[in-house]
N, CA, C and O atoms as a MOPAC input file, in Angstrom:
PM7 MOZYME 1SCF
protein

 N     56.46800 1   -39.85800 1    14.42800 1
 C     55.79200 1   -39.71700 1    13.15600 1
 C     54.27600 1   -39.90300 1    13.31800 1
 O     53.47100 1   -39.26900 1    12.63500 1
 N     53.87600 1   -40.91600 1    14.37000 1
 C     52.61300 1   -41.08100 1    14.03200 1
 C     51.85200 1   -40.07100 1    14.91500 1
 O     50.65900 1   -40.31100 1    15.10400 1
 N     52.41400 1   -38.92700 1    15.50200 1
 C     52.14600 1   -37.92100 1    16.73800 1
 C     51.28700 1   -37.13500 1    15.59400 1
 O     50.11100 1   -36.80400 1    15.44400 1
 N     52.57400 1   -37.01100 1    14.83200 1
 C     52.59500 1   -35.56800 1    13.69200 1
 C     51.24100 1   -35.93500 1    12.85400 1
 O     50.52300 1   -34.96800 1    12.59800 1
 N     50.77100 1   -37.32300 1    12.35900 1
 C     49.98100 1   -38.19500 1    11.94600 1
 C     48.43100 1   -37.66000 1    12.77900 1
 O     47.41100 1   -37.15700 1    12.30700 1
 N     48.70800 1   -37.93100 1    13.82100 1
 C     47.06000 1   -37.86000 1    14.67600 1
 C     46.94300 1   -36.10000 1    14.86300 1
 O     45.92200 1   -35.45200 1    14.63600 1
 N     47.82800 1   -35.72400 1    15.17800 1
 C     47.95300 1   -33.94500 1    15.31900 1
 C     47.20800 1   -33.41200 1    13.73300 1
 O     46.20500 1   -32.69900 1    13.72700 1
 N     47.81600 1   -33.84100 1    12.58300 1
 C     46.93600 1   -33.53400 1    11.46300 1
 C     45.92900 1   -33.73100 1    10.94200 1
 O     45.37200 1   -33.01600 1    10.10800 1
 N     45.42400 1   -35.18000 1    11.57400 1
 C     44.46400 1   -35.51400 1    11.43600 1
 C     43.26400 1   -34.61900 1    12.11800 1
 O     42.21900 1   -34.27400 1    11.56500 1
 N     43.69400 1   -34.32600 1    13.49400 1
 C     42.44600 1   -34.01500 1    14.51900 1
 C     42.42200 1   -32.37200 1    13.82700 1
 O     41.35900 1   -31.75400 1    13.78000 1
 N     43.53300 1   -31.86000 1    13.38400 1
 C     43.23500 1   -30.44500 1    12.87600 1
 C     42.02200 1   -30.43200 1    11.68100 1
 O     40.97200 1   -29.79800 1    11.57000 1
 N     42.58800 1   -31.28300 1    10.98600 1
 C     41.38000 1   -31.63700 1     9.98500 1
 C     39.71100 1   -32.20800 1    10.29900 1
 O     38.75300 1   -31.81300 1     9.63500 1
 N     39.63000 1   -32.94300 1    11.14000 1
 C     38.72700 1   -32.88100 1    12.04700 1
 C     37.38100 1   -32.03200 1    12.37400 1
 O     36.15400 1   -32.10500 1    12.31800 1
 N     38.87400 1   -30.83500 1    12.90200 1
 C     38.39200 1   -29.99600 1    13.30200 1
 C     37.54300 1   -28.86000 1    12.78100 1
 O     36.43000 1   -28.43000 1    13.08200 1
 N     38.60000 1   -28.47500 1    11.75800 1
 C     38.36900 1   -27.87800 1    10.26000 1
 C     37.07000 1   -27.70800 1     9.87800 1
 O     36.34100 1   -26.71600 1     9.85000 1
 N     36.78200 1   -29.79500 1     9.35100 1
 C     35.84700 1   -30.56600 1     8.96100 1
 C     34.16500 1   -30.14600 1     9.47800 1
 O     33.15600 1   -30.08100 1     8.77700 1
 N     34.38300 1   -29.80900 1    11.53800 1
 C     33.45000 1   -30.31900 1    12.14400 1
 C     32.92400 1   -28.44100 1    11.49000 1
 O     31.99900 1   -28.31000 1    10.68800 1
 N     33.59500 1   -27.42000 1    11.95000 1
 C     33.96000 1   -25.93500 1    11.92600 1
 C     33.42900 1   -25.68000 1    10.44800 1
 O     32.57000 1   -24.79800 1    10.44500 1
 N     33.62500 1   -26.05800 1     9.54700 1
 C     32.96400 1   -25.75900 1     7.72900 1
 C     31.55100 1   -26.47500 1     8.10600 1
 O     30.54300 1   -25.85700 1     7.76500 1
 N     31.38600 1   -27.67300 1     8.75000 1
 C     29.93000 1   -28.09400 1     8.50300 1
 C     28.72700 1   -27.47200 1     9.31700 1
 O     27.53600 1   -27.59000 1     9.03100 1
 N     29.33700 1   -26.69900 1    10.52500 1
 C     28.17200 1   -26.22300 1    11.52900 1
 C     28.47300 1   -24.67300 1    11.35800 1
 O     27.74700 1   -23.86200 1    11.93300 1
 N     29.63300 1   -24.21900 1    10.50300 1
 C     29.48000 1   -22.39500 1    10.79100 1
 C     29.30900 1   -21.79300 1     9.10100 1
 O     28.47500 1   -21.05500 1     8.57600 1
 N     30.40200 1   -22.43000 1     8.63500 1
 C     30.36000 1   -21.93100 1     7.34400 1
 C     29.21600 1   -22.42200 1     6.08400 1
 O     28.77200 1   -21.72600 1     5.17100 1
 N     28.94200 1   -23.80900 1     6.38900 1
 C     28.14800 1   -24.73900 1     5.66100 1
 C     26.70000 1   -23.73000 1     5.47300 1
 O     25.98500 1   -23.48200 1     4.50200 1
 N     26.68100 1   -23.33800 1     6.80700 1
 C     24.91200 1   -22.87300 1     6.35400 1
 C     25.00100 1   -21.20200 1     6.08000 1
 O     24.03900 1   -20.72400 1     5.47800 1
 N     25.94800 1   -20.40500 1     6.42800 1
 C     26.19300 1   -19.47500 1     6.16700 1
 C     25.71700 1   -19.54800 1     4.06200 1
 O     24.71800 1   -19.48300 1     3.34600 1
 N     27.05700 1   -19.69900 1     3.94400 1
 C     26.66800 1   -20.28500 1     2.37200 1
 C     25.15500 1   -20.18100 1     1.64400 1
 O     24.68200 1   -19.39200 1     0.82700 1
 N     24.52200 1   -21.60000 1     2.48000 1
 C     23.15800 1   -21.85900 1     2.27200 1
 C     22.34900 1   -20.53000 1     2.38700 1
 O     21.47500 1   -20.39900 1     1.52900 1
 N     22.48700 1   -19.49300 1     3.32100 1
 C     21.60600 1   -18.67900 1     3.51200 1
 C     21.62100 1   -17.90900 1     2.73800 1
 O     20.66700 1   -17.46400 1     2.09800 1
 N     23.52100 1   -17.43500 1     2.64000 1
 C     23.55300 1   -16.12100 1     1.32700 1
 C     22.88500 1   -16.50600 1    -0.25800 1
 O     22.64500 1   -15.68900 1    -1.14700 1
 N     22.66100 1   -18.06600 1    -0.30900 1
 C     22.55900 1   -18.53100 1    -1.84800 1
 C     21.14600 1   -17.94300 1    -1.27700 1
 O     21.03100 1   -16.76500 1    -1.61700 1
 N     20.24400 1   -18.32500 1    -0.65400 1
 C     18.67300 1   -17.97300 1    -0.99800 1
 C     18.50600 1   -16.61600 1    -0.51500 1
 O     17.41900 1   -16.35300 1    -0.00100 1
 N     19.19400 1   -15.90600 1    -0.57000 1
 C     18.74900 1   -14.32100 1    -0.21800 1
 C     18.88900 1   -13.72600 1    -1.45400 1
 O     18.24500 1   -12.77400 1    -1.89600 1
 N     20.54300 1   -14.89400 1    -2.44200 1
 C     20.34400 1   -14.12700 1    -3.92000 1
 C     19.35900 1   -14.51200 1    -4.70700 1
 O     19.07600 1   -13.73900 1    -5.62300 1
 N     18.71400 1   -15.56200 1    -4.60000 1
 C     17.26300 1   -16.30400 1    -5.14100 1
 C     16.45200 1   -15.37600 1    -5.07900 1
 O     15.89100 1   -14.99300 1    -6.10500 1
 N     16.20600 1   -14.80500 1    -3.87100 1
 C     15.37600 1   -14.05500 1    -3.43800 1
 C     15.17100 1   -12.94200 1    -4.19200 1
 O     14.18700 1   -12.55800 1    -4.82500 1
 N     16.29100 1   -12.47000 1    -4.01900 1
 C     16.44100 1   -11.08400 1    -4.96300 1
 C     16.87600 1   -10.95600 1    -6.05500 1
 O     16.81200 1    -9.83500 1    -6.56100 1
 N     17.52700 1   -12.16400 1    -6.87100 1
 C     16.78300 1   -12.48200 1    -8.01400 1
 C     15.54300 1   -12.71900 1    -8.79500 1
 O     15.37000 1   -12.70700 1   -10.01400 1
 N     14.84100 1   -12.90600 1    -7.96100 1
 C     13.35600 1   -13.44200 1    -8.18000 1
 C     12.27100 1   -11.98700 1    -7.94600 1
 O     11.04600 1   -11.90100 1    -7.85700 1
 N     13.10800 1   -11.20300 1    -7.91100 1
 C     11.84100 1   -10.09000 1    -6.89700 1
 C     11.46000 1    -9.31300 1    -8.89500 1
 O     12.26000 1    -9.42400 1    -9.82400 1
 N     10.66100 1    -8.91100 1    -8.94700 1
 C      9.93400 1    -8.76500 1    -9.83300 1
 C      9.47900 1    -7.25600 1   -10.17000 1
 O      9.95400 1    -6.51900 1    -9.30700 1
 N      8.63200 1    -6.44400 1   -11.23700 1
 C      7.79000 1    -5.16600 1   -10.61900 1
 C      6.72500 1    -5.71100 1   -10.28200 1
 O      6.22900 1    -6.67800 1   -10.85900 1
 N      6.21700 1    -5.07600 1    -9.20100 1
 C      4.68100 1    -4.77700 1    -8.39700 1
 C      4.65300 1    -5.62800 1    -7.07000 1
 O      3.78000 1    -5.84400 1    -6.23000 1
 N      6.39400 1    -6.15000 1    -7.27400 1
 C      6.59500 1    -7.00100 1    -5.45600 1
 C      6.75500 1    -6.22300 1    -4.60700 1
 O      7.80300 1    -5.58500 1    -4.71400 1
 N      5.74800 1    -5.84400 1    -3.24400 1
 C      6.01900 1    -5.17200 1    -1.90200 1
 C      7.22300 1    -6.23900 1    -1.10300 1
 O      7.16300 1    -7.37200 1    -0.62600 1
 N      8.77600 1    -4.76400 1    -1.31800 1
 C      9.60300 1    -5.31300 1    -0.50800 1
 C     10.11500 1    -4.96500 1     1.06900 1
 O      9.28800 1    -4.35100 1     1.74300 1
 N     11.39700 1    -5.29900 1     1.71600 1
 C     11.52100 1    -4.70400 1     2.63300 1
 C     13.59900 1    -4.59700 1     2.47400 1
 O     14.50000 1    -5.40200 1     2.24100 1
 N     13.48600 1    -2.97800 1     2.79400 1
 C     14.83700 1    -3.30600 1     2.42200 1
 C     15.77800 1    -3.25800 1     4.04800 1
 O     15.32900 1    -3.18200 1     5.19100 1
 N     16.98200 1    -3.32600 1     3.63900 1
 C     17.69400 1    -3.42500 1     5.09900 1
 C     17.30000 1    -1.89900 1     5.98600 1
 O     17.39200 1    -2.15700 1     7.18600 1
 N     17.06700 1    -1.04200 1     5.86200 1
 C     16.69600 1    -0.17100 1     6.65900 1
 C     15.23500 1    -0.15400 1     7.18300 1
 O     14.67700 1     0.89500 1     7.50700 1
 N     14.64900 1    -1.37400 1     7.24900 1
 C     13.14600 1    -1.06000 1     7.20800 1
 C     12.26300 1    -0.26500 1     6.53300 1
 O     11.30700 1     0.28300 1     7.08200 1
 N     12.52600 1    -0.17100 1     5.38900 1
 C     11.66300 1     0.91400 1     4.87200 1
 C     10.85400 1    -0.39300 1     3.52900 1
 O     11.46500 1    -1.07400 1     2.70600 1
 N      9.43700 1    -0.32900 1     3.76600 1
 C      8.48200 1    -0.85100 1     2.95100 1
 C      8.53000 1    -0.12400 1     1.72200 1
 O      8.74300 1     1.07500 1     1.90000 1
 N      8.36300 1    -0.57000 1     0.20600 1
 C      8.36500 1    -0.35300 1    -0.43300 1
 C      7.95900 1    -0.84200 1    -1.68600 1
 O      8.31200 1    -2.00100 1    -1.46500 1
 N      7.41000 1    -0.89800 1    -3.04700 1
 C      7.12900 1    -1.47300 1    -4.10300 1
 C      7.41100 1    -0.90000 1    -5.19200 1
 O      7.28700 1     0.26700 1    -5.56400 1
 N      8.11000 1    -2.54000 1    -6.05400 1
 C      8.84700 1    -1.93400 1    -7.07100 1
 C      8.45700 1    -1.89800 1    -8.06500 1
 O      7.68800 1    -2.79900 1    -8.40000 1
 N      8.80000 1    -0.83100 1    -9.02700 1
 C      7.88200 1    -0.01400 1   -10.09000 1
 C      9.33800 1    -0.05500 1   -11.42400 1
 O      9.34200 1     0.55700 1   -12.49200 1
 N     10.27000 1    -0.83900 1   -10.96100 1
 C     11.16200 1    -0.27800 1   -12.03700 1
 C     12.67300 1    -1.29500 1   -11.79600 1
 O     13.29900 1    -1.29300 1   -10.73600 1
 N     13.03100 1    -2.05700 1   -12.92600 1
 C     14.41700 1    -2.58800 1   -12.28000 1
 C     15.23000 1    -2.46400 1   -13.52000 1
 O     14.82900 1    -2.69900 1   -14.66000 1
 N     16.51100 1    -2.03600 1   -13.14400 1
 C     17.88100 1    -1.80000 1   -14.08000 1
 C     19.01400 1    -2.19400 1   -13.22900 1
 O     19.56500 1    -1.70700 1   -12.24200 1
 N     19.19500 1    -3.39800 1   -14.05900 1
 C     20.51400 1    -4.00100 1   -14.14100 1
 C     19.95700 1    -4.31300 1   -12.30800 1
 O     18.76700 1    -4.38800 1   -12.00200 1
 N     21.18400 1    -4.46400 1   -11.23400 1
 C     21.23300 1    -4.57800 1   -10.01700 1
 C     20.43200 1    -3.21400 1    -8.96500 1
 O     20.47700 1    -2.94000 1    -7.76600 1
 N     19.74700 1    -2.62600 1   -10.14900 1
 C     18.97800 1    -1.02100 1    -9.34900 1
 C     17.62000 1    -1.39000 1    -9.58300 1
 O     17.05100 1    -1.82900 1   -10.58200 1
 N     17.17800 1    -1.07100 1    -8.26600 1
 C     15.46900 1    -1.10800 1    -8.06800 1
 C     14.95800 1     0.26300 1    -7.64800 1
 O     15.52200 1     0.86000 1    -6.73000 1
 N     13.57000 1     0.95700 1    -8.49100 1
 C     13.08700 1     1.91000 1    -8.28200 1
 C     12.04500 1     1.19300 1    -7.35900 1
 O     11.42400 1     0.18800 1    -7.70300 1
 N     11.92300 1     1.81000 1    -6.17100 1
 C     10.91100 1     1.58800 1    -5.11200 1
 C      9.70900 1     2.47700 1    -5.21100 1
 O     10.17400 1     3.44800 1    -5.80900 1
 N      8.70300 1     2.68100 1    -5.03300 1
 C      7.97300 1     3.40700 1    -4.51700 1
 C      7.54900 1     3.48800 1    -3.09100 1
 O      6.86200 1     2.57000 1    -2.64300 1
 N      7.90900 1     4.55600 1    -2.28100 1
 C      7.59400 1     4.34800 1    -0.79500 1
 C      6.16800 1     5.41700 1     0.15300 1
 O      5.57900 1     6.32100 1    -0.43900 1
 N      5.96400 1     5.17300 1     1.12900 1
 C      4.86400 1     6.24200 1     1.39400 1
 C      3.30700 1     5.66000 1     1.10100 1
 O      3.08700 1     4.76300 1     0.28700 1
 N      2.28600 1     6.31000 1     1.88800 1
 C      1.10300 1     6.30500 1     1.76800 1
 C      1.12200 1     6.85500 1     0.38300 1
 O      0.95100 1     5.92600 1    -0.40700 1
 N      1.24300 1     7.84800 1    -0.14200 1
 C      0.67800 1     8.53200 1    -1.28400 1
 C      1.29100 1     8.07100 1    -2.58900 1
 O      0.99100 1     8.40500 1    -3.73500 1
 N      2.35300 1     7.10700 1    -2.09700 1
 C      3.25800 1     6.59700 1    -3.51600 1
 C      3.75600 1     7.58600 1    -4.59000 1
 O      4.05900 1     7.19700 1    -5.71800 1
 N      3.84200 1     9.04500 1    -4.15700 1
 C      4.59700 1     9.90900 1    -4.50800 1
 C      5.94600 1     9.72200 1    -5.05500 1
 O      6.48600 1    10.35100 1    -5.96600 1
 N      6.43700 1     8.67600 1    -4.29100 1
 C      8.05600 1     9.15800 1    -3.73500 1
 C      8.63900 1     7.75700 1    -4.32700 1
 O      8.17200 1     6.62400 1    -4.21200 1
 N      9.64900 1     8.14200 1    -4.90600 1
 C     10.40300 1     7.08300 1    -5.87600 1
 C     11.88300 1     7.19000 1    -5.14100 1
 O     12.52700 1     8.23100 1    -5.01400 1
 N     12.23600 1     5.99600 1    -4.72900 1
 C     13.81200 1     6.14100 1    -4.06400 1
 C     14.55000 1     4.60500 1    -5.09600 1
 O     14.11300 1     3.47600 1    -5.31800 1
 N     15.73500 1     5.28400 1    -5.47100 1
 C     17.05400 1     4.29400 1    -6.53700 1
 C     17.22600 1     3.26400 1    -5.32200 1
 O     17.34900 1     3.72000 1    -4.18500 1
 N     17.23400 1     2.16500 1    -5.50000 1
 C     18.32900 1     1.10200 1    -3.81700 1
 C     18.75000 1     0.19100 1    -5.04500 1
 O     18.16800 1     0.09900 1    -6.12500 1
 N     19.83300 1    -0.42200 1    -4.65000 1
 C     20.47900 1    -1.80700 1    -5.06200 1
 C     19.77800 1    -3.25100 1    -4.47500 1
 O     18.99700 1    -3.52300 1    -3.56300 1
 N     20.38500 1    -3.88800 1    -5.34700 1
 C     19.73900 1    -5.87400 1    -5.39300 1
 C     20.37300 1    -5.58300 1    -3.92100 1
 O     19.32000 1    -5.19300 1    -3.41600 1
 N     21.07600 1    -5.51000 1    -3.13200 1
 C     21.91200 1    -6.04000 1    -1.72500 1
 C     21.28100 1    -5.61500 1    -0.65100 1
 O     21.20800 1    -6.29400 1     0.37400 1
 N     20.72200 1    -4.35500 1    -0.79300 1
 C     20.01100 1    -3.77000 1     0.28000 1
 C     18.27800 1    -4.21600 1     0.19300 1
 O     17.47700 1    -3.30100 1     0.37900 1
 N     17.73800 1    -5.61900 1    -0.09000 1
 C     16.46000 1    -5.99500 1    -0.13600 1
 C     16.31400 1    -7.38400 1     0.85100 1
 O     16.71300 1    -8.39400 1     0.27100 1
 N     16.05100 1    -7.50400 1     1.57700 1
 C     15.88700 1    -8.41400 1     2.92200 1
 C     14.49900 1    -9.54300 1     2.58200 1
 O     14.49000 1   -10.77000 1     2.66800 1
 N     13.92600 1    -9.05500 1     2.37200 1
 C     12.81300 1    -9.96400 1     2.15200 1
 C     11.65800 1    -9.16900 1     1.23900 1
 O     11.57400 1    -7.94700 1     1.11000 1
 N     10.72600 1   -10.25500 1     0.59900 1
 C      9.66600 1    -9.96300 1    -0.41600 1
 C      8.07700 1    -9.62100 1     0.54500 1
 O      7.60700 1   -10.72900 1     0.80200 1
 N      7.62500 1    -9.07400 1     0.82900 1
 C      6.50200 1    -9.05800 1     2.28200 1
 C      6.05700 1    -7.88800 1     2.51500 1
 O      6.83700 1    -6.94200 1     2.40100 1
 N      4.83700 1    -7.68800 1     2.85700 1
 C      4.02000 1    -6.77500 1     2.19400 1
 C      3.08500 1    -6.10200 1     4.12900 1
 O      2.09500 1    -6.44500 1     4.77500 1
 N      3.91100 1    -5.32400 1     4.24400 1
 C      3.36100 1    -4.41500 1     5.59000 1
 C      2.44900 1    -4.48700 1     5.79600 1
 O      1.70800 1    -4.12500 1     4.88200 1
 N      1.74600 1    -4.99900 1     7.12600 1
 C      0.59400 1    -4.71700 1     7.74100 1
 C      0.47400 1    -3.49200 1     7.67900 1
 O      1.40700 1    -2.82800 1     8.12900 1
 N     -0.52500 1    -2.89600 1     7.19300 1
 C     -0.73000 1    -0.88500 1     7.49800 1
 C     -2.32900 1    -1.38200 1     8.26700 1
 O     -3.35500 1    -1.15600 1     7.62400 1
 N     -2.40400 1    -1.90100 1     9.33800 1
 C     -3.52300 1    -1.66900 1    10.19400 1
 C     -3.76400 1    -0.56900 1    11.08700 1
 O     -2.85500 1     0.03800 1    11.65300 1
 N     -5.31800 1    -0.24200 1    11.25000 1
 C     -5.25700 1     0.43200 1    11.86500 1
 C     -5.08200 1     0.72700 1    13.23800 1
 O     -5.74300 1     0.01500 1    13.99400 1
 N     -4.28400 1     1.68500 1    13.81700 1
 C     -4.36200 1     1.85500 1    15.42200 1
 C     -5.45400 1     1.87200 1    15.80900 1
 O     -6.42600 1     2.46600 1    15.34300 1
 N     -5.31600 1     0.78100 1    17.28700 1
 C     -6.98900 1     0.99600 1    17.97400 1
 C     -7.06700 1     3.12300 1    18.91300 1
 O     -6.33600 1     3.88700 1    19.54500 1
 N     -8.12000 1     3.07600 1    18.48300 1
 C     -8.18800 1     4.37000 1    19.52000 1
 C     -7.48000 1     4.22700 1    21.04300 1
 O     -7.82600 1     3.30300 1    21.77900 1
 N     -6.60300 1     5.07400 1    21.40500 1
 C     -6.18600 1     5.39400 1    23.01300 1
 C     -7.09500 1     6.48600 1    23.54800 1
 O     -6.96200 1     7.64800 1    23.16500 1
 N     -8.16600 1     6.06700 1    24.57100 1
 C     -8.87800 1     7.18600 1    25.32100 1
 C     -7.86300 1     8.19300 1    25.82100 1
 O     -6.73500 1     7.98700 1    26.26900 1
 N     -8.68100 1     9.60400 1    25.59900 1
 C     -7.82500 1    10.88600 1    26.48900 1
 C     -7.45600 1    10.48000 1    27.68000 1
 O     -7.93700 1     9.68500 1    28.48700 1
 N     -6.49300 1    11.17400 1    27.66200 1
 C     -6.54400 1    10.92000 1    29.48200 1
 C     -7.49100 1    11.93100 1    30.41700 1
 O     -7.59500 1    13.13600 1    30.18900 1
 N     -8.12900 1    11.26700 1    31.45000 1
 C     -8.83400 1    12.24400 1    31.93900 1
 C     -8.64800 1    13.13600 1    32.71700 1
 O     -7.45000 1    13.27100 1    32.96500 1
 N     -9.01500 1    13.52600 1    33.00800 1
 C     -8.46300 1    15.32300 1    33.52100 1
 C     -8.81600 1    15.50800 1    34.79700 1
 O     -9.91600 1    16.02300 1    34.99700 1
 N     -7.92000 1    15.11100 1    36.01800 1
 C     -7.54900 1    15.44900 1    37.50700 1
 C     -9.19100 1    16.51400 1    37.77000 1
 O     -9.61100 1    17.20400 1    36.84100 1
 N     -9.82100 1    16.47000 1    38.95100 1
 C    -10.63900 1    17.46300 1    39.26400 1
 C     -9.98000 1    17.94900 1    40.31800 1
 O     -9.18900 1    17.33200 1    41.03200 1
 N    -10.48300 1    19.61500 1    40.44800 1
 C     -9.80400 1    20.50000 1    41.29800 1
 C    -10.25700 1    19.84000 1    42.83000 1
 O    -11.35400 1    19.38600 1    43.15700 1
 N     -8.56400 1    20.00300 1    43.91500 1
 C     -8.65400 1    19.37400 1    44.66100 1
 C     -9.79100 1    20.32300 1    45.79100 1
 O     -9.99400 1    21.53700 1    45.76900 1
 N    -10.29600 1    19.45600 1    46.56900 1
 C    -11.35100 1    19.97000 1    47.45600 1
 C    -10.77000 1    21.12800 1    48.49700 1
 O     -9.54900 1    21.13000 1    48.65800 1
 N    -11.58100 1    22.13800 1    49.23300 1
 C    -10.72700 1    22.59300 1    50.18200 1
 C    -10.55000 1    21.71700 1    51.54000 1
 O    -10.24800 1    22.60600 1    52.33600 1
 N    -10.55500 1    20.91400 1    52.02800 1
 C     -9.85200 1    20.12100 1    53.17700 1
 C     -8.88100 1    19.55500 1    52.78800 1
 O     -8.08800 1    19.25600 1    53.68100 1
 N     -8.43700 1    19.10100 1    51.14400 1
 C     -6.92500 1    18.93000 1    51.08400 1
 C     -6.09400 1    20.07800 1    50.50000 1
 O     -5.13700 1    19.62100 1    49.87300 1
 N     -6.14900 1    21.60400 1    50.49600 1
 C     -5.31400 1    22.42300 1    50.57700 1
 C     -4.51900 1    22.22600 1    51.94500 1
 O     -5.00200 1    21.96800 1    53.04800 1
 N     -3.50100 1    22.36700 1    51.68300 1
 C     -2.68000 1    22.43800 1    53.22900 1
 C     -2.35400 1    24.22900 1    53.72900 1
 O     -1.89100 1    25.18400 1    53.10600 1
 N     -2.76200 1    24.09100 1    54.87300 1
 C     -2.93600 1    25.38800 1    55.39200 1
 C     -1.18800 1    25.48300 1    56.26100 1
 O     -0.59100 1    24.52500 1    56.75400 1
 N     -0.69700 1    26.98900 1    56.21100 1
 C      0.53500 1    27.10600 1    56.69100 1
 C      0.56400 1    27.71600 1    57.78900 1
 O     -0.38600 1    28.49500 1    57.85800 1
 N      1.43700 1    27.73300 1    58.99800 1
 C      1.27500 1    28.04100 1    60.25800 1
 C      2.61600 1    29.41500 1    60.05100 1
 O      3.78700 1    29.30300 1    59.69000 1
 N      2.07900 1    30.24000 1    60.32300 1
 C      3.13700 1    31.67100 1    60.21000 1
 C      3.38900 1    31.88900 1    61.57500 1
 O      3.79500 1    33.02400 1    61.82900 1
 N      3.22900 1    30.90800 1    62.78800 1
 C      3.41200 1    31.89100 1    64.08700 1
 C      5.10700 1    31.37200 1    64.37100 1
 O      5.77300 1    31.47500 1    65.40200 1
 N      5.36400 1    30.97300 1    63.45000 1
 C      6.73300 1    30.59000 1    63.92100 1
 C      8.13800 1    31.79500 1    63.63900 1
 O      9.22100 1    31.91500 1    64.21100 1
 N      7.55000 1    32.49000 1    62.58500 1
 C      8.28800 1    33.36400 1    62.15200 1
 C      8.01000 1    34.55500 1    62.86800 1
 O      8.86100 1    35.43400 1    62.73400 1
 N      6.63200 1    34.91900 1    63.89700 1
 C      6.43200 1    36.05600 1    64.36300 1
 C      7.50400 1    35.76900 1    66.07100 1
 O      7.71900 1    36.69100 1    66.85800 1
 N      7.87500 1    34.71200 1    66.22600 1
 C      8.66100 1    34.59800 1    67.29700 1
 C     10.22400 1    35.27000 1    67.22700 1
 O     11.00500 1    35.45700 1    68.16000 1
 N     10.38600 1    35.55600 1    65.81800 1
 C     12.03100 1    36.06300 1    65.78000 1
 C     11.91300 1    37.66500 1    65.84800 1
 O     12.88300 1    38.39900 1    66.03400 1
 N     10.57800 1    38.10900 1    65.67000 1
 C     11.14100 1    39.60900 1    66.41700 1
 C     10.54300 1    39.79800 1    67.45700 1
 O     10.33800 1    40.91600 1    67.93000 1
 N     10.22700 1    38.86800 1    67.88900 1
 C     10.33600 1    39.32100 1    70.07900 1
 C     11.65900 1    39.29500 1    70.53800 1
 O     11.90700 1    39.52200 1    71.72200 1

């Protein structure tokens, strides 16, 4: 009896140790991602799960109108689930990459010159 006793116990234990280090913060994280996206607002630059930067111009019910693009043309529908974080894209500019420069024509002492007397030996 008291086998069956410590055997249930240590399962519980176990359980115990398994909810506090895997599931415990799992939990914690999904609650502040719905904070998050509860909280997101119009005129917040977001980021949604596909990487795509965007700012929102419009919200219905669990639907966010984004605006995406340099020209802010472009209006795309996404849901509350697909928004990852509130954060607003570096658009810096690229530093210039110099051309590459351009090989000069090789000199004539490194043309390689070909020796033909080898082939005039097969019709003797």
């Amino acid at each position: 009896m008291s086998q069956i006793l410590f055997t249930a116990g240590y399962m519980l234990f176990l359980f115990a140790i398994m909810w506090f280090f895997l599931i415990r913060p799992q939990k914690k994280r999904e609650q502040q991602t719905r904070d998050m996206q509860n909280s997101i607002k119009v005129g917040d630059s977001i980021l949604t799960t596909s990487g795509i930067y965007g700012k929102v111009v419009d919200i219905i019910n669990d639907l966010f109108i984004i605006e995406i693009g340099l020209n802010k043309g472009i209006r795309v529908p996404i849901k509350k689930i697909a928004i990852v974080g509130v954060e607003i894209p570096e658009l810096t500019a690229r530093k210039s990459v110099p051309a590459p420069v351009a090989k000069s024509e090789p000199e004539e002492d490194d043309e390689y010159e070909y020796d033909d007397d080898d082939d005039d030996d097969d019709d003797n």
